[in-house]
C-alpha positions, 0 to 999 in steps of 0.5 A, a space after each residue: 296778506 292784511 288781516 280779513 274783517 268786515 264792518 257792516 254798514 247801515 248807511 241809506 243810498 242818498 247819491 252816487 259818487 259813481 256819477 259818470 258810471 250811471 250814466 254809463 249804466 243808463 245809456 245801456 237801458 238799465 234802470 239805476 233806481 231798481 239798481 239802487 233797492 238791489 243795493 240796499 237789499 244786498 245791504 240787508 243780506 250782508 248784515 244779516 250774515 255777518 251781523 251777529 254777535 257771535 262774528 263779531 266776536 270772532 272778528 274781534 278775536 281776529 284783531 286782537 290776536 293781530 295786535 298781540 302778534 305785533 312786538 312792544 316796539 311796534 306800533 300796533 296799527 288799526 287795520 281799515 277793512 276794504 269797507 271802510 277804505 272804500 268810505 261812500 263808493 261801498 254804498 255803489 258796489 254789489 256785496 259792498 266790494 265788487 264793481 259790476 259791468 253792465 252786463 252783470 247788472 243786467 244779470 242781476 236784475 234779470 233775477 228773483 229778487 226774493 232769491 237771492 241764491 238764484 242772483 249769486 247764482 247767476 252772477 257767478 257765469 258772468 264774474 269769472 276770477 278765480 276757478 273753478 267757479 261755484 267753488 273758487 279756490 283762491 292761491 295766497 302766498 307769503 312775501 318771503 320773510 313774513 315771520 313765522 310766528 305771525 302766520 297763524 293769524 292769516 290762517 284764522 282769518 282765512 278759516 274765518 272766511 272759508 267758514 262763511 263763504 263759498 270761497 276756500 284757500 289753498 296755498 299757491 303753486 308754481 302754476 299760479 300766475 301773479 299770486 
């Protein structure tokens, strides 16, 4: 498990790295353009979220209670958040990280666009990862020799993230598959 940040990105949608997927995408009718003012809206939401002063500050927190955790020989990398690692594909994705299926952008777009809590809402019956869903609990592991004294800075970020999501953690059982 890498350190859980998000960086907000204000980029307009100018093109589409996902060329062959629209394409997909308009074949089953759907109209890209509106998918696109989804995006961007969906942009807004995010930074409105996740822009304020006080979660930077956190997540600035987060960072530096990383570095700290790391000992004077190592070198102390900087961690890229998925955004950032996803470079221009983030202005593609719905939330900035989730890839959707025809389907699910039918959903989508089927919805209030003034609501978004109904679009979530709805999306959640077609994106079924984890269970039970409208509350997913999702199982986390350590890789065996993940040193102790580094292990709260995983807690913090996952309690970062419970606190501002309807996802919460727990850590994973014999049940869980592939964890």
């Amino acid at each position: 498990l890498s350190l859980l940040s998000l960086v907000l990105l204000s980029t307009s949608i100018l093109g589409s790295p996902l060329g062959d997927y629209e394409k997909e995408l308009k074949k089953e009718g759907l109209n890209v353009g509106k998918i696109h003012k989804l995006l961007i809206e969906e942009s807004k939401e995010v930074e409105e979220e996740f822009g304020s002063k006080d979660v930077q500050t956190q997540l600035s927190k987060l960072r530096a209670h990383y570095a700290a955790s790391c000992p004077a020989n190592e070198t102390v990398r900087d961690v890229q958040t998925e955004l950032e690692i996803n470079g221009d594909l983030t202005k593609d994705l719905f939330e900035g990280d989730i890839v959707l299926t025809p389907k699910q952008w039918k959903l989508a777009l089927d919805r209030d666009p003034e609501n978004p809590m109904q679009r979530r809402q709805a999306l959640s019956q077609a994106i079924q990862l984890w269970k039970p869903m409208g509350a997913p609990v999702i199982p986390y592991t350590f890789e065996y020799g993940f040193p102790n004294d580094q292990k709260h800075i995983i807690y913090e970020s996952l309690k970062f993230w419970e606190q501002r999501t309807c996802i919460k953690f727990r850590p994973a059982s014999p049940a869980d598959r592939a964890v």
